[in-house]
PQR file with spaces between the fields and no chain letter, atoms N, CA, C, O and H, PARSE charges and radii, in Angstrom:
ATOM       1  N    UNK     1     -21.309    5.675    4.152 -0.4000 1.5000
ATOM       2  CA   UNK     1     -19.876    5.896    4.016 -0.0000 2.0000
ATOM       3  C    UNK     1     -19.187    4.769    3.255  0.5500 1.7000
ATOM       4  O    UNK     1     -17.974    4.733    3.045 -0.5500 1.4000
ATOM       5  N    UNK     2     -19.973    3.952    2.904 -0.4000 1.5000
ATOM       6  CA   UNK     2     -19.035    2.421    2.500 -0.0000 2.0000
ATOM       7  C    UNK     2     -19.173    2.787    1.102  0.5500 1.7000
ATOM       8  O    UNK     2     -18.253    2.230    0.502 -0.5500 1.4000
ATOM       9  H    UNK     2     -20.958    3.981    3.074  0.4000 1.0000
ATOM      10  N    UNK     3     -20.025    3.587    0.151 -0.4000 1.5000
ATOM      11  CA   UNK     3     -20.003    3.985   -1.070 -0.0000 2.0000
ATOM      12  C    UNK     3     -18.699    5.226   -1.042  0.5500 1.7000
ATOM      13  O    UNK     3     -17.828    5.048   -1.894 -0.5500 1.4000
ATOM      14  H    UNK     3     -20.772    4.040    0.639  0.4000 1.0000
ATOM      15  N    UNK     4     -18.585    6.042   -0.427 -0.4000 1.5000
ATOM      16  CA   UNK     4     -17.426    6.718   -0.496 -0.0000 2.0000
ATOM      17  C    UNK     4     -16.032    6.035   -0.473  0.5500 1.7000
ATOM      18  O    UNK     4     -15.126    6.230   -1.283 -0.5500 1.4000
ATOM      19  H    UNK     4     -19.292    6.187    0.266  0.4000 1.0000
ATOM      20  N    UNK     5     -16.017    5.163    0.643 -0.4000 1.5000
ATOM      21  CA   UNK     5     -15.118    4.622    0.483 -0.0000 2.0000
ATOM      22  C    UNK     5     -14.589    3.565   -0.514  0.5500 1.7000
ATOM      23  O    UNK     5     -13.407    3.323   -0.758 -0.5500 1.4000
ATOM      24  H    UNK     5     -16.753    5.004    1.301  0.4000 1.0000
ATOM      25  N    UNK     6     -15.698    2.977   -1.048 -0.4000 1.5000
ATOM      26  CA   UNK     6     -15.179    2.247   -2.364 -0.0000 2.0000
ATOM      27  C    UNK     6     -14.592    2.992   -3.424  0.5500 1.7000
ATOM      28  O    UNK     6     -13.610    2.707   -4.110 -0.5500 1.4000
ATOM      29  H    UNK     6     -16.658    3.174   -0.849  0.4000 1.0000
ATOM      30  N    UNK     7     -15.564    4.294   -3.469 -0.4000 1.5000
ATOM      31  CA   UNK     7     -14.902    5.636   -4.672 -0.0000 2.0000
ATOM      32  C    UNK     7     -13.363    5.563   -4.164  0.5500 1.7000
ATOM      33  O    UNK     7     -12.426    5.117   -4.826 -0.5500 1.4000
ATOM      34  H    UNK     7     -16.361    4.526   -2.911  0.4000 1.0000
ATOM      35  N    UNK     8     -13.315    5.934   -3.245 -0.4000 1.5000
ATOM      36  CA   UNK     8     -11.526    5.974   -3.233 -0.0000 2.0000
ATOM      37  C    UNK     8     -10.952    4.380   -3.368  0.5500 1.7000
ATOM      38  O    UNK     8      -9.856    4.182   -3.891 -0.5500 1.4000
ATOM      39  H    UNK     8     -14.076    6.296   -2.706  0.4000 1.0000
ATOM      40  N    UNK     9     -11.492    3.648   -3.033 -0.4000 1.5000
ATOM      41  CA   UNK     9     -10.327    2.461   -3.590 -0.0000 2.0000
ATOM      42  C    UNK     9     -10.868    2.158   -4.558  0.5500 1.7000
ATOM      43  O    UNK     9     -11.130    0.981   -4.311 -0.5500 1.4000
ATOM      44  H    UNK     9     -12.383    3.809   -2.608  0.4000 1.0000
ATOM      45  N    UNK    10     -11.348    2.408   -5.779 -0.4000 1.5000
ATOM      46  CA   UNK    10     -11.715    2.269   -6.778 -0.0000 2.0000
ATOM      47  C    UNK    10     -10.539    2.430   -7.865  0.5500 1.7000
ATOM      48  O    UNK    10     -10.584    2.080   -9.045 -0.5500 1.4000
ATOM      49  H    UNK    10     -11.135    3.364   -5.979  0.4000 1.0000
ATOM      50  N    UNK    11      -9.678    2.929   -7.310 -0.4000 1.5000
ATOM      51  CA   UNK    11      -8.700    3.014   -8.063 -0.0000 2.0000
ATOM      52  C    UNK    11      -7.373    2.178   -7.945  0.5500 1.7000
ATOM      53  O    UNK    11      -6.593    2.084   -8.892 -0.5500 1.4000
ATOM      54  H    UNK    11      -9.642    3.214   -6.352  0.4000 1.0000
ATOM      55  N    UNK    12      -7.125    1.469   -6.508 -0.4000 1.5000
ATOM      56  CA   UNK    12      -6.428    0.309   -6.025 -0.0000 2.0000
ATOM      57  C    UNK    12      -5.870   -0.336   -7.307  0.5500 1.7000
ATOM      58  O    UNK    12      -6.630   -1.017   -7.995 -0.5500 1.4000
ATOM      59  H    UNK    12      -7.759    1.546   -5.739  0.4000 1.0000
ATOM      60  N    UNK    13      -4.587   -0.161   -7.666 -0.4000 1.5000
ATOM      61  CA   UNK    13      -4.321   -1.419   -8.382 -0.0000 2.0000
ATOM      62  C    UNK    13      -3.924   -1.266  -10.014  0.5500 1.7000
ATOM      63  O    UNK    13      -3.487   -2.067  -10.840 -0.5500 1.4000
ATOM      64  H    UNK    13      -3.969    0.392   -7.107  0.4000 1.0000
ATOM      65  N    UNK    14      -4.304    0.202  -10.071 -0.4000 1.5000
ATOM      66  CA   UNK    14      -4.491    0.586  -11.980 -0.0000 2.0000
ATOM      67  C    UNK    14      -2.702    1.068  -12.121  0.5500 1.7000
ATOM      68  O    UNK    14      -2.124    1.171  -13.203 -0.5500 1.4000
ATOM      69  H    UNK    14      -4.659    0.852   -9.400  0.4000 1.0000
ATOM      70  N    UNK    15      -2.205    1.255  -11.077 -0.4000 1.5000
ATOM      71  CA   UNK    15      -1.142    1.819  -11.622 -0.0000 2.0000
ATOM      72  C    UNK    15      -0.572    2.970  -12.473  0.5500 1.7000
ATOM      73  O    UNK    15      -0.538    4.157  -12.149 -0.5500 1.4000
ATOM      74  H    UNK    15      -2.674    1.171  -10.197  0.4000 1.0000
ATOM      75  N    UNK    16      -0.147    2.433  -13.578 -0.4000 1.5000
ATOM      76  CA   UNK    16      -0.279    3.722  -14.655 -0.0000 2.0000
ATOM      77  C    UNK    16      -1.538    4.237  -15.332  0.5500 1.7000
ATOM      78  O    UNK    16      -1.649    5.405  -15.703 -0.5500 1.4000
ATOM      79  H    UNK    16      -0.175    1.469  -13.841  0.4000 1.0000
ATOM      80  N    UNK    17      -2.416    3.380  -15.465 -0.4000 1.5000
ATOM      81  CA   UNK    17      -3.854    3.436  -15.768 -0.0000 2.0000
ATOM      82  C    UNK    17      -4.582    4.249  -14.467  0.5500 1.7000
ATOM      83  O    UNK    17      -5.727    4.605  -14.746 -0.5500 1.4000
ATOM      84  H    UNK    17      -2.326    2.431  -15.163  0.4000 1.0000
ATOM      85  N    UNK    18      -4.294    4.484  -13.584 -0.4000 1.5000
ATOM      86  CA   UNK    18      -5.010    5.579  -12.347 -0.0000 2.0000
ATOM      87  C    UNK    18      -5.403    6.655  -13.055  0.5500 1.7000
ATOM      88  O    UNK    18      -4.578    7.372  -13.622 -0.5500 1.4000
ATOM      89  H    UNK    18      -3.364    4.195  -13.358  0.4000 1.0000
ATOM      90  N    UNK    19      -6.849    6.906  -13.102 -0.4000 1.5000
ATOM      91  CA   UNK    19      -7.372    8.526  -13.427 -0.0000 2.0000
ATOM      92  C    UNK    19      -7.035    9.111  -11.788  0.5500 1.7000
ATOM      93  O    UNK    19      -7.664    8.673  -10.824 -0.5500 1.4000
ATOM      94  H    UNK    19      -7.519    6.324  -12.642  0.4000 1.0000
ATOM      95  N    UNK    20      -6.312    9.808  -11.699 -0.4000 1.5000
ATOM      96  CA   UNK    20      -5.479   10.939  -11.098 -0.0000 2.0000
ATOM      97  C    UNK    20      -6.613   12.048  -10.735  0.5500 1.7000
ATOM      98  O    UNK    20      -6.579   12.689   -9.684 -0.5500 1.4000
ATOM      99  H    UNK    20      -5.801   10.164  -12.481  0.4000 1.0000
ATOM     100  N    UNK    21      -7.460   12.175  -11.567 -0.4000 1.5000
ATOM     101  CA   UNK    21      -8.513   13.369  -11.582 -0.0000 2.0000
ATOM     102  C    UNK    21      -9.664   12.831  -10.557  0.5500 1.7000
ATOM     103  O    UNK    21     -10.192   13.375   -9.587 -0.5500 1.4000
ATOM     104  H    UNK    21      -7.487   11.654  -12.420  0.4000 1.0000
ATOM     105  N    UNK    22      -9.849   11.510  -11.171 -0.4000 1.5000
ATOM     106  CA   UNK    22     -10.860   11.020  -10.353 -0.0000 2.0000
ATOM     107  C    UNK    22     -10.656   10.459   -8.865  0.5500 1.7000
ATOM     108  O    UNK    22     -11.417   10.071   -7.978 -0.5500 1.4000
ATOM     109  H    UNK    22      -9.420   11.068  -11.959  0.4000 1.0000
ATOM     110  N    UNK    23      -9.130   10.611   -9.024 -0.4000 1.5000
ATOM     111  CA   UNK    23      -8.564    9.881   -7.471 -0.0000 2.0000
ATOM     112  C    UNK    23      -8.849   10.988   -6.520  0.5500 1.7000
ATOM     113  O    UNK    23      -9.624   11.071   -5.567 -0.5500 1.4000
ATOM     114  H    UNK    23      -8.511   10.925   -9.744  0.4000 1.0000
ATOM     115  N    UNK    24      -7.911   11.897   -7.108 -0.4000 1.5000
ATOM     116  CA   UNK    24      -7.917   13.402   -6.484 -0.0000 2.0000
ATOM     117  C    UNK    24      -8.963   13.770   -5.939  0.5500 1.7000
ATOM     118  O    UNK    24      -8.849   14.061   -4.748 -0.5500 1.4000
ATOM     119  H    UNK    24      -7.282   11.829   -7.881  0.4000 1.0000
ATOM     120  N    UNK    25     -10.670   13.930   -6.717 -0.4000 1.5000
ATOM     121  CA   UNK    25     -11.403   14.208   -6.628 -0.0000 2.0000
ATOM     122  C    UNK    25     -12.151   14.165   -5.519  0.5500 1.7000
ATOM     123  O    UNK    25     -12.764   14.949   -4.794 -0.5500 1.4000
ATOM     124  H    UNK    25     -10.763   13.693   -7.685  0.4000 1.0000
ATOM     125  N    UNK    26     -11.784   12.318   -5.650 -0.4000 1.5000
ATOM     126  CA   UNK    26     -12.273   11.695   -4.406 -0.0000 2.0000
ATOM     127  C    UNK    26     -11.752   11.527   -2.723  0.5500 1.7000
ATOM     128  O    UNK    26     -12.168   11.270   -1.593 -0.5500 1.4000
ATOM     129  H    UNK    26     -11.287   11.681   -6.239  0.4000 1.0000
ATOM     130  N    UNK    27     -10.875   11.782   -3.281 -0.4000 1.5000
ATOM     131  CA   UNK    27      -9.905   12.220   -1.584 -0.0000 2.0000
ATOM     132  C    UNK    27     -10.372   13.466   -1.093  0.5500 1.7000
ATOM     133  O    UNK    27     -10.939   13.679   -0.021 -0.5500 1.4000
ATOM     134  H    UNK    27     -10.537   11.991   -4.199  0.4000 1.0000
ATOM     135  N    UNK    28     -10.060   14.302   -2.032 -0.4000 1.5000
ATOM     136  CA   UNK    28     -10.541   15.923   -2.086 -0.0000 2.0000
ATOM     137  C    UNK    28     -11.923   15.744   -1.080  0.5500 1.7000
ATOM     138  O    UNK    28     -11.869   16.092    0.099 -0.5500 1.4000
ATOM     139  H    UNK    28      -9.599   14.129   -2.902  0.4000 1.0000
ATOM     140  N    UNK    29     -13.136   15.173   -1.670 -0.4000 1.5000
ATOM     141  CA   UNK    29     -14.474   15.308   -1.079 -0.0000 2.0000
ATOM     142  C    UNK    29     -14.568   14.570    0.122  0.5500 1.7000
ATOM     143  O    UNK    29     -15.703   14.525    0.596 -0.5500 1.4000
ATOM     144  H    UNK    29     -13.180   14.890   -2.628  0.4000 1.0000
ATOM     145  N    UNK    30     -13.848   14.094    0.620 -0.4000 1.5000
ATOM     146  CA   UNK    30     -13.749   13.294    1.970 -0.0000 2.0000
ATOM     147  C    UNK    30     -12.482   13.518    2.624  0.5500 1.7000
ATOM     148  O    UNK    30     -11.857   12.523    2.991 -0.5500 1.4000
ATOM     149  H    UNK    30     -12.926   14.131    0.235  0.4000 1.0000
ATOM     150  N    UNK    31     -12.064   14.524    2.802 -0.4000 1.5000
ATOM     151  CA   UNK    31     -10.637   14.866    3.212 -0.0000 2.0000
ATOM     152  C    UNK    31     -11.835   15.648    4.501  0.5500 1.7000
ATOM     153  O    UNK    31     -12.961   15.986    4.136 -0.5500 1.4000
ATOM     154  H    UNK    31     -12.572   15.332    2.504  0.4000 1.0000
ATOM     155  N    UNK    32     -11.391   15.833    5.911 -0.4000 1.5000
ATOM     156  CA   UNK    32     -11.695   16.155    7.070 -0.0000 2.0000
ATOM     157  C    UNK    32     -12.902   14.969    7.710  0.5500 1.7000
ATOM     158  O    UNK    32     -13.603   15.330    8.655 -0.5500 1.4000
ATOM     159  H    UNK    32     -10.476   15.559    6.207  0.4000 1.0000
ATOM     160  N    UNK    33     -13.043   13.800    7.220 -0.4000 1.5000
ATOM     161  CA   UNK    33     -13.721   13.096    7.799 -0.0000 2.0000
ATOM     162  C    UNK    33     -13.748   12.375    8.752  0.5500 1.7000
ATOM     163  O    UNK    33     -12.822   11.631    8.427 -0.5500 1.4000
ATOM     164  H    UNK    33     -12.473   13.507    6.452  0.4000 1.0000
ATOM     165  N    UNK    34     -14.254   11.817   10.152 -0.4000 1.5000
ATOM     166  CA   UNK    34     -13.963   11.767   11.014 -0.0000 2.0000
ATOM     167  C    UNK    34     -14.007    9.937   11.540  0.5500 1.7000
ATOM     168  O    UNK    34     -13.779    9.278   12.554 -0.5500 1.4000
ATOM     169  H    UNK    34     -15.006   12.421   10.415  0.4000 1.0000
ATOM     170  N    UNK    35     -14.460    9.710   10.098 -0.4000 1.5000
ATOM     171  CA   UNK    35     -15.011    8.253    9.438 -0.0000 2.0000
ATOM     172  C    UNK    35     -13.749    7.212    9.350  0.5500 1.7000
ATOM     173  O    UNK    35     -13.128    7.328    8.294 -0.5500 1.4000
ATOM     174  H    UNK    35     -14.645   10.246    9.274  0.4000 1.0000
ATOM     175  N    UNK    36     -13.207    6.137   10.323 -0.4000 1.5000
ATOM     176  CA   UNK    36     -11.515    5.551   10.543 -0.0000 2.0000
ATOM     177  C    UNK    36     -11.577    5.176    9.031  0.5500 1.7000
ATOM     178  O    UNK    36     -10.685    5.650    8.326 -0.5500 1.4000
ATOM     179  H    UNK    36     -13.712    6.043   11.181  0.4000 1.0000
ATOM     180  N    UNK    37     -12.597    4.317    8.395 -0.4000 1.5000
ATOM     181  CA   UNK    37     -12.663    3.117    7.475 -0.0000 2.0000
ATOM     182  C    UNK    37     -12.397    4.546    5.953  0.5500 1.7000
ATOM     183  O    UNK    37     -11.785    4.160    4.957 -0.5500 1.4000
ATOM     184  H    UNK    37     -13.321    3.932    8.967  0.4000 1.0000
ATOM     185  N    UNK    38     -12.832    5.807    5.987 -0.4000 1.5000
ATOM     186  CA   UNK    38     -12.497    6.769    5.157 -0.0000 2.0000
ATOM     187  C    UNK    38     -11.419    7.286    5.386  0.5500 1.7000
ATOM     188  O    UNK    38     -10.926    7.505    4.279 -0.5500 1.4000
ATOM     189  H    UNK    38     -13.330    6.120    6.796  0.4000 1.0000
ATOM     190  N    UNK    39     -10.741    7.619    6.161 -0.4000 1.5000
ATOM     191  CA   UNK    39      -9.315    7.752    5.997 -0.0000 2.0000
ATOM     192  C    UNK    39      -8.349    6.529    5.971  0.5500 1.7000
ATOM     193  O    UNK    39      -7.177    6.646    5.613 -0.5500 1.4000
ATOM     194  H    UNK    39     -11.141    7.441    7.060  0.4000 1.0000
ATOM     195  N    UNK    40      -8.745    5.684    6.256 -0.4000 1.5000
ATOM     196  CA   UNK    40      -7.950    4.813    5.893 -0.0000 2.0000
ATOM     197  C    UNK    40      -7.727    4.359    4.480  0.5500 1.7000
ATOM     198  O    UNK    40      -6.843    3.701    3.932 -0.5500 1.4000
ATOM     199  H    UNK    40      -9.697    5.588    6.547  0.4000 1.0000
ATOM     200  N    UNK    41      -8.813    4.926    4.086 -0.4000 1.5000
ATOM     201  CA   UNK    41      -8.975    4.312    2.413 -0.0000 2.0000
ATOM     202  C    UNK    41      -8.422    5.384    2.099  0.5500 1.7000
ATOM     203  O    UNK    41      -8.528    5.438    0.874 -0.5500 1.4000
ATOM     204  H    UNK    41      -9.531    5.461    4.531  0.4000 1.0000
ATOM     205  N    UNK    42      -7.732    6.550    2.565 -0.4000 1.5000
ATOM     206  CA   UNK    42      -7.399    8.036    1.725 -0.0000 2.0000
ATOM     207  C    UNK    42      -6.214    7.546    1.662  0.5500 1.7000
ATOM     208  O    UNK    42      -5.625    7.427    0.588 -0.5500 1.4000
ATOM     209  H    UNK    42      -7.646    6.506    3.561  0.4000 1.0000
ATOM     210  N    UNK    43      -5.698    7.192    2.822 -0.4000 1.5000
ATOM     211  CA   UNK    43      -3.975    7.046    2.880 -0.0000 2.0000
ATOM     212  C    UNK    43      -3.939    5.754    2.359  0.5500 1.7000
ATOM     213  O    UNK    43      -2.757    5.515    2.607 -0.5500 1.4000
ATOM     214  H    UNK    43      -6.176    7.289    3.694  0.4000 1.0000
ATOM     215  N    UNK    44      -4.529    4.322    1.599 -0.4000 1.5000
ATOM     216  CA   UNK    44      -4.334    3.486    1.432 -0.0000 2.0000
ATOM     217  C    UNK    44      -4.251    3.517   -0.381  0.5500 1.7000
ATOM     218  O    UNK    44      -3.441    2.900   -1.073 -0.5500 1.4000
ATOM     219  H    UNK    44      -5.489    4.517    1.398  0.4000 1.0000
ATOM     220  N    UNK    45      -5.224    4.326   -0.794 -0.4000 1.5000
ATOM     221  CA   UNK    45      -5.287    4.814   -2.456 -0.0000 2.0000
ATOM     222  C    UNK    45      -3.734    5.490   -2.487  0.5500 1.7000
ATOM     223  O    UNK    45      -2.821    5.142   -3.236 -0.5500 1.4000
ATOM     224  H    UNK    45      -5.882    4.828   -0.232  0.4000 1.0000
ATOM     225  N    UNK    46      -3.690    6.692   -1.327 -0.4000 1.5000
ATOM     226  CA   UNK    46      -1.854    7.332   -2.012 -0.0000 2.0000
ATOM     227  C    UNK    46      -0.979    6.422   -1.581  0.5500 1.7000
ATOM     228  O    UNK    46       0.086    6.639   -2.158 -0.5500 1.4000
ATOM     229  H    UNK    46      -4.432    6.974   -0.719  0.4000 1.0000
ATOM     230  N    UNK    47      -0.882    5.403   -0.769 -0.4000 1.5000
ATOM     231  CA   UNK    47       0.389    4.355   -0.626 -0.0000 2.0000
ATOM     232  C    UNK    47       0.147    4.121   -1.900  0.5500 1.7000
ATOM     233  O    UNK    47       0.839    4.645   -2.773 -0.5500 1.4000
ATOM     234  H    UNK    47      -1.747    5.227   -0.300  0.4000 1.0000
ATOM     235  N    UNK    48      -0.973    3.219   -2.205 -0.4000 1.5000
ATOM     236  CA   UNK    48      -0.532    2.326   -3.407 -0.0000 2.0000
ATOM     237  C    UNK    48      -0.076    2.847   -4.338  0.5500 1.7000
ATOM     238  O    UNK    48       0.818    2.301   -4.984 -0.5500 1.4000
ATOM     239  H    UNK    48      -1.535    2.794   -1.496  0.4000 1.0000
ATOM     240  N    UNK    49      -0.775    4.546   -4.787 -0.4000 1.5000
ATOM     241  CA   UNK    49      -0.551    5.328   -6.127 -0.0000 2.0000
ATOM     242  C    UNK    49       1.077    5.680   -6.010  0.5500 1.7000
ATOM     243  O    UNK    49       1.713    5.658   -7.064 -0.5500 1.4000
ATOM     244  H    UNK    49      -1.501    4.990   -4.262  0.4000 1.0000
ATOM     245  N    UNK    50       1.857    6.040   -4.628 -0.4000 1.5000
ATOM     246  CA   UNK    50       2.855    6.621   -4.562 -0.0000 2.0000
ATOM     247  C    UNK    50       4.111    5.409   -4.916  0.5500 1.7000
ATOM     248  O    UNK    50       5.335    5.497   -5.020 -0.5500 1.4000
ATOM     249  H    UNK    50       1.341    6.057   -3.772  0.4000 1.0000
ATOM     250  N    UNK    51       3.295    4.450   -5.016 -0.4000 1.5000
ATOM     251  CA   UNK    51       4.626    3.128   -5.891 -0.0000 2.0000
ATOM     252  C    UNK    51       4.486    3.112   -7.472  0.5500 1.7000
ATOM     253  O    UNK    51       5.110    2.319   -8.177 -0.5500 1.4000
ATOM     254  H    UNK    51       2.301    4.379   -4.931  0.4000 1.0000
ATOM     255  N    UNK    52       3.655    4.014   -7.931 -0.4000 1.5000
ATOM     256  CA   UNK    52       3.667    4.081   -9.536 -0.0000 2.0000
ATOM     257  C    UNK    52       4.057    5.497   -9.427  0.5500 1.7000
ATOM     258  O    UNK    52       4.556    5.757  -10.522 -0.5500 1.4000
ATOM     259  H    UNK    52       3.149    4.659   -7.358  0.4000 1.0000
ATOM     260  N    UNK    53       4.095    6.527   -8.705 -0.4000 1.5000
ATOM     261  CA   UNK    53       3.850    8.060   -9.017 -0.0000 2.0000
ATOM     262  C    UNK    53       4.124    8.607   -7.912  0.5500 1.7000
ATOM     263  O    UNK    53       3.201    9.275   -7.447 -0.5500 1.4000
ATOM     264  H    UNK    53       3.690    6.316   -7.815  0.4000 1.0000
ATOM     265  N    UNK    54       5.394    8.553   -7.109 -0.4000 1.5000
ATOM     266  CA   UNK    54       5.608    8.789   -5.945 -0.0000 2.0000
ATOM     267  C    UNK    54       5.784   10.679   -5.775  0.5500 1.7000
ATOM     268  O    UNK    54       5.839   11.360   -4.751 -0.5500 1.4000
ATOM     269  H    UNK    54       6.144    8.010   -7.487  0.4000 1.0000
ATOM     270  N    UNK    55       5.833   11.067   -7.153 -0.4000 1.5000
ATOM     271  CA   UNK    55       6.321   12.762   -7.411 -0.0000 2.0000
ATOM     272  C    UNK    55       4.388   13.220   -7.407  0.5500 1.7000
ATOM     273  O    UNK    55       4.036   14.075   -6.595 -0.5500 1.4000
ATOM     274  H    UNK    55       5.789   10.514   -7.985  0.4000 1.0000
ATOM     275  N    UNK    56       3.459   12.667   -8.216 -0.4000 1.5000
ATOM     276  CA   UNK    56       2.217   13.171   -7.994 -0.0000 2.0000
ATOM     277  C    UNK    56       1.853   12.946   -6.531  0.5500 1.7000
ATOM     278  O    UNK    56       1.648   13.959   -5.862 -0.5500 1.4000
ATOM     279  H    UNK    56       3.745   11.972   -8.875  0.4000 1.0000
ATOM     280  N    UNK    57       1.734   11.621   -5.877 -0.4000 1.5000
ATOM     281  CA   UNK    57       1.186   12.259   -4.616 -0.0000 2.0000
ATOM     282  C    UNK    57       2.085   12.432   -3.484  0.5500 1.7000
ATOM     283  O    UNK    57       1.676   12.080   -2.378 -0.5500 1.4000
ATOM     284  H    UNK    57       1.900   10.798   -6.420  0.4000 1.0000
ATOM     285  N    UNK    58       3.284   12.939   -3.609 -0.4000 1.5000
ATOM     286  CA   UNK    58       4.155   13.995   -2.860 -0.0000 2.0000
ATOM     287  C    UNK    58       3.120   15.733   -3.540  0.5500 1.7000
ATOM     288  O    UNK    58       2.548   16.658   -2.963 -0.5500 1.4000
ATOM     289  H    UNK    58       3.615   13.226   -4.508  0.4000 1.0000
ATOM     290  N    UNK    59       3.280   15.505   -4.449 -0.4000 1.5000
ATOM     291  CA   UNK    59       2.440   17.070   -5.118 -0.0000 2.0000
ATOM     292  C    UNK    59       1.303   17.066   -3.823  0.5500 1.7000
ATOM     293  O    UNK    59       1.262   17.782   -2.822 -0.5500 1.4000
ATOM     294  H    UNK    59       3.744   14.754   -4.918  0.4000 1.0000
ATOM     295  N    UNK    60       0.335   15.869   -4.308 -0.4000 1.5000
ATOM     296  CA   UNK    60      -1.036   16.220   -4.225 -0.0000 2.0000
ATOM     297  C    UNK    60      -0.899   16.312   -2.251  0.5500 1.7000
ATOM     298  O    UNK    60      -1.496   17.231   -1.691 -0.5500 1.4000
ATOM     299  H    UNK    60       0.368   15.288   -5.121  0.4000 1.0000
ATOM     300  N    UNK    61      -0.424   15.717   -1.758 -0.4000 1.5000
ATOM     301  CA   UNK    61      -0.279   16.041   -0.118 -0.0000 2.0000
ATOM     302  C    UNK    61       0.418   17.413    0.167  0.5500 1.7000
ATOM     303  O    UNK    61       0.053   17.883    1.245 -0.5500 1.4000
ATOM     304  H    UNK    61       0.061   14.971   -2.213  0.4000 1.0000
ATOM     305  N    UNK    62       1.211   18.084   -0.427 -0.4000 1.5000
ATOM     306  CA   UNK    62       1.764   19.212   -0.512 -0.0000 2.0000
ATOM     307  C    UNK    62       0.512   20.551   -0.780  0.5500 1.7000
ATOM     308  O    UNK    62       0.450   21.729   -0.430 -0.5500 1.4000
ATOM     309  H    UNK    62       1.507   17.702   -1.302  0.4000 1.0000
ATOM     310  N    UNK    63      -0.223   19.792   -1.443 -0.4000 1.5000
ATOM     311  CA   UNK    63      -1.262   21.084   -1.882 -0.0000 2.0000
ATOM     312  C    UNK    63      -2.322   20.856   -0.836  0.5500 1.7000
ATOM     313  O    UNK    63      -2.910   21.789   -0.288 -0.5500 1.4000
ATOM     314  H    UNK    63      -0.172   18.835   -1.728  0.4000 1.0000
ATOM     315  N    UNK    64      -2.566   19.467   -0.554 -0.4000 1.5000
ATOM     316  CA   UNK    64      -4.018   19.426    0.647 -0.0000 2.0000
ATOM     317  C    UNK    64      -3.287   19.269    1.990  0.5500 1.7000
ATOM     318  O    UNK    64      -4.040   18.622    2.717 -0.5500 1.4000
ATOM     319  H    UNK    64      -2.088   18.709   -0.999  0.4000 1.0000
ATOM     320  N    UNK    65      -2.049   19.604    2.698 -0.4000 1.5000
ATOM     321  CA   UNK    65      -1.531   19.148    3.790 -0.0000 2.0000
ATOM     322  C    UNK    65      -2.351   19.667    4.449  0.5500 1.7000
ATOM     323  O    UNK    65      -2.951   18.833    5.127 -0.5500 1.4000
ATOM     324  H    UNK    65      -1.437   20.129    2.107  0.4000 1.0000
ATOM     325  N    UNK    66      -2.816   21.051    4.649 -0.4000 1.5000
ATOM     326  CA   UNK    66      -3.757   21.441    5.835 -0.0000 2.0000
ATOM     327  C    UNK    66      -4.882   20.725    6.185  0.5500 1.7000
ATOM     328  O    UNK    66      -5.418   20.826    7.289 -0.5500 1.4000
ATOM     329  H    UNK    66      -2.329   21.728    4.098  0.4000 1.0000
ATOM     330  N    UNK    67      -5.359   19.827    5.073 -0.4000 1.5000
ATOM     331  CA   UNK    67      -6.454   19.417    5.140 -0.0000 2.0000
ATOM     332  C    UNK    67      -6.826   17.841    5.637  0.5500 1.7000
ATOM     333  O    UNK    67      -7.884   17.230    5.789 -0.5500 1.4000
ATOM     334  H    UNK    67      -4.924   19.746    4.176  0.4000 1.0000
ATOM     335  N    UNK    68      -5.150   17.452    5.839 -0.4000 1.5000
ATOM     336  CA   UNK    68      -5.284   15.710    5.642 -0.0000 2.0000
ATOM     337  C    UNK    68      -4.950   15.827    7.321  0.5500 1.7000
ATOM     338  O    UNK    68      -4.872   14.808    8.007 -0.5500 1.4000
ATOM     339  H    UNK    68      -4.290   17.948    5.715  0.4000 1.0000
């Protein structure tokens, strides 16, 4: 799980430079996990992304709410 979880903070920090696709992706494939240190890294990638792009991940929680 510690390789998954780096995939999601792999993106920590890029700001406007965030691939979005690859963020997504990666939340996406670990979204119902039961893993603290993986959700924490889910909601810790959209804090940070939602201070550059607060309208994409309002979107992207809107489309996976059932799932988070």
């Amino acid at each position: 799980f510690w390789i998954r979880r780096i995939a999601i903070d792999c993106q920590l920090g890029f700001k406007e430079a965030t691939d979005t696709e690859l963020l997504s992706s990666v939340i996406r494939n670990n979204l119902g996990s039961k893993e603290f240190f993986i959700n924490k890294a889910i909601g810790w990638a959209l804090r940070d992304y939602s201070k550059t792009h607060p309208k994409w991940v309002a979107h992207f929680l809107s489309e996976n709410e059932e799932k988070l």
